[in-house]
C-alpha positions as CSV (number, residue, x, y, z in Angstrom):
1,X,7.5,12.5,9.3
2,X,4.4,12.7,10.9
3,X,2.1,15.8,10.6
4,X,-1.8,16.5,10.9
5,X,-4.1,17.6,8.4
6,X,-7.6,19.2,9.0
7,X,-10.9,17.2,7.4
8,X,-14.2,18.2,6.8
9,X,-16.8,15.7,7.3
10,X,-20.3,16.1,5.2
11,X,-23.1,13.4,6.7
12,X,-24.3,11.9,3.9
13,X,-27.5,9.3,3.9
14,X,-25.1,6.3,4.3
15,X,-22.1,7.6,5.9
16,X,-20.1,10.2,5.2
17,X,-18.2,12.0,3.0
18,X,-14.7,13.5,3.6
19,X,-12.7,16.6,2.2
20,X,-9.0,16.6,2.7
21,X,-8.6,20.0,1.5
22,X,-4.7,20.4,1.9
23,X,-4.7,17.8,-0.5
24,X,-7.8,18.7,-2.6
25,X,-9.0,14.8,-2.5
26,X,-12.0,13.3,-1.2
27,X,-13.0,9.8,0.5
28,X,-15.9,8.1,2.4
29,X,-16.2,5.6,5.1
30,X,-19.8,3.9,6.2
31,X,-19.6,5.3,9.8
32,X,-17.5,8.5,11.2
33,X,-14.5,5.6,12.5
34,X,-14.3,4.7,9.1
35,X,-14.5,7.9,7.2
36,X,-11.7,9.0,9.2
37,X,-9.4,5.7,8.6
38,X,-9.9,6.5,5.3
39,X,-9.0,10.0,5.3
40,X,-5.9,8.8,6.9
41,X,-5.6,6.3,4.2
42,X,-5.8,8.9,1.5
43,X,-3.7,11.6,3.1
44,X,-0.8,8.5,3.6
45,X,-1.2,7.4,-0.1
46,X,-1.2,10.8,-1.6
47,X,2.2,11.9,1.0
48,X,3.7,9.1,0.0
49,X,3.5,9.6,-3.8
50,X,4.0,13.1,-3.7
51,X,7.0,12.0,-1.3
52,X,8.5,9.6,-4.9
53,X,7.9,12.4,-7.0
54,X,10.0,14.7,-5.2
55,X,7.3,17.4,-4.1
56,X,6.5,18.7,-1.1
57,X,4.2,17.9,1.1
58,X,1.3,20.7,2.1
59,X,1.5,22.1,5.2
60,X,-1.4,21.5,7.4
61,X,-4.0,24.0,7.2
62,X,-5.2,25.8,11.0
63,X,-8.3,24.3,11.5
64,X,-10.0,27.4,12.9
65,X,-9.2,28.6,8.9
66,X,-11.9,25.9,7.3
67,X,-14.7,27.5,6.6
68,X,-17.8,25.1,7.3
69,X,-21.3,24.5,5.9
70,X,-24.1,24.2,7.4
71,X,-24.1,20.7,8.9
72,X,-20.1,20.3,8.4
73,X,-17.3,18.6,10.8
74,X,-14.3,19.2,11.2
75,X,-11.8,17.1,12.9
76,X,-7.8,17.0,12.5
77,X,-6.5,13.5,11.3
78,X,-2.5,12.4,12.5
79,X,-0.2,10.5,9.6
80,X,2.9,9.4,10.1
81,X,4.1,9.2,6.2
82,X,7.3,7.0,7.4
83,X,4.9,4.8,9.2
84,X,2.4,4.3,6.2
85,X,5.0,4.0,3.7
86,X,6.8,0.9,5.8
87,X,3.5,-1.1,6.5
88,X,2.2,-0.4,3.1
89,X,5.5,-1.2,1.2
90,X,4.9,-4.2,-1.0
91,X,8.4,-4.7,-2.7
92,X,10.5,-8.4,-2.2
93,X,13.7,-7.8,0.0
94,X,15.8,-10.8,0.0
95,X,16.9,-12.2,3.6
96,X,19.5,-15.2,4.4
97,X,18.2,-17.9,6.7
98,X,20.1,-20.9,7.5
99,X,18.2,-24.4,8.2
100,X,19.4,-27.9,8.7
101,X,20.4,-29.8,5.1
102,X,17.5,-32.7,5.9
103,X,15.0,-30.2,6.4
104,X,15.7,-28.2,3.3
105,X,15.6,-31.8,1.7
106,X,12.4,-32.6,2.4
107,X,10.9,-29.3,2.4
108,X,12.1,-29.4,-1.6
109,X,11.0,-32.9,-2.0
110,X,7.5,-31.8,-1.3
111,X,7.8,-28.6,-3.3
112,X,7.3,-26.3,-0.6
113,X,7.8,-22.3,-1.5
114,X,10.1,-21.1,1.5
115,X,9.6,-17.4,0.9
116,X,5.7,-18.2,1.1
117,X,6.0,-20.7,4.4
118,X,8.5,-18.0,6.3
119,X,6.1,-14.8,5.4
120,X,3.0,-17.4,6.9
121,X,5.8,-17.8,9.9
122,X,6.4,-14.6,10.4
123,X,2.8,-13.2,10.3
124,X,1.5,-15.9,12.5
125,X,4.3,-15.2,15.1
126,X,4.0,-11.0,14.9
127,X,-0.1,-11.9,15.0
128,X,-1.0,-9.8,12.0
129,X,-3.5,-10.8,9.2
130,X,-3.8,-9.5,5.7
């Protein structure tokens, strides 16, 4: 489910702080890209543990509603909860792979860890880091 929530921004004299008021939480990020990667970090998070606990996720505020300070920004900031949860899920699944009997020999005679060596594979091939 994807959805998107209003921030306020506050400048701060490193950075700046952000309000996530449908969700009544607040992060920071060093520069505005950041603050708002991390507003998307913290509205992903919190959806997604709301999501376990069976509640329901706010509705987005209308931006035009937020009432602003002096100096304030606000922005609107997109999460895709299904998204989030899928490349921030850290459970083991167990897969089935099939490789010739003198490779499987050798890699076990040198003690290799095959869950460890095909995650490596895997990253390496899809070219993403941790």
């Amino acid at each position: 489910m994807k959805n998107s929530y209003p921030i306020i921004l506050i400048r701060e004299d490193k950075g700046f702080t952000v309000y996530i008021p449908d969700f009544d939480i607040n992060t920071q990020g060093d520069d505005l890209t950041e603050a708002i990667e991390m507003a998307r970090d913290a509205i992903g998070l919190m959806g997604i543990d709301m999501q376990d606990d069976n509640e329901t996720l706010p509705s987005p505020s209308v931006i035009s509603d937020i009432k602003l300070k002096s100096g304030e920004i606000s922005s609107l900031v997109d999460v895709d909860f299904d998204e989030y949860r899928r490349k921030h899920e850290m459970r083991s699944v167990k897969k089935n792979c099939t490789i010739p009997g003198w490779l499987s020999y050798e890699a076990e005679k040198s003690n290799i860890n095959f869950s460890a060596v095909l995650q490596e594979a895997l990253m390496e091939r899809l070219h993403i880091t941790k």
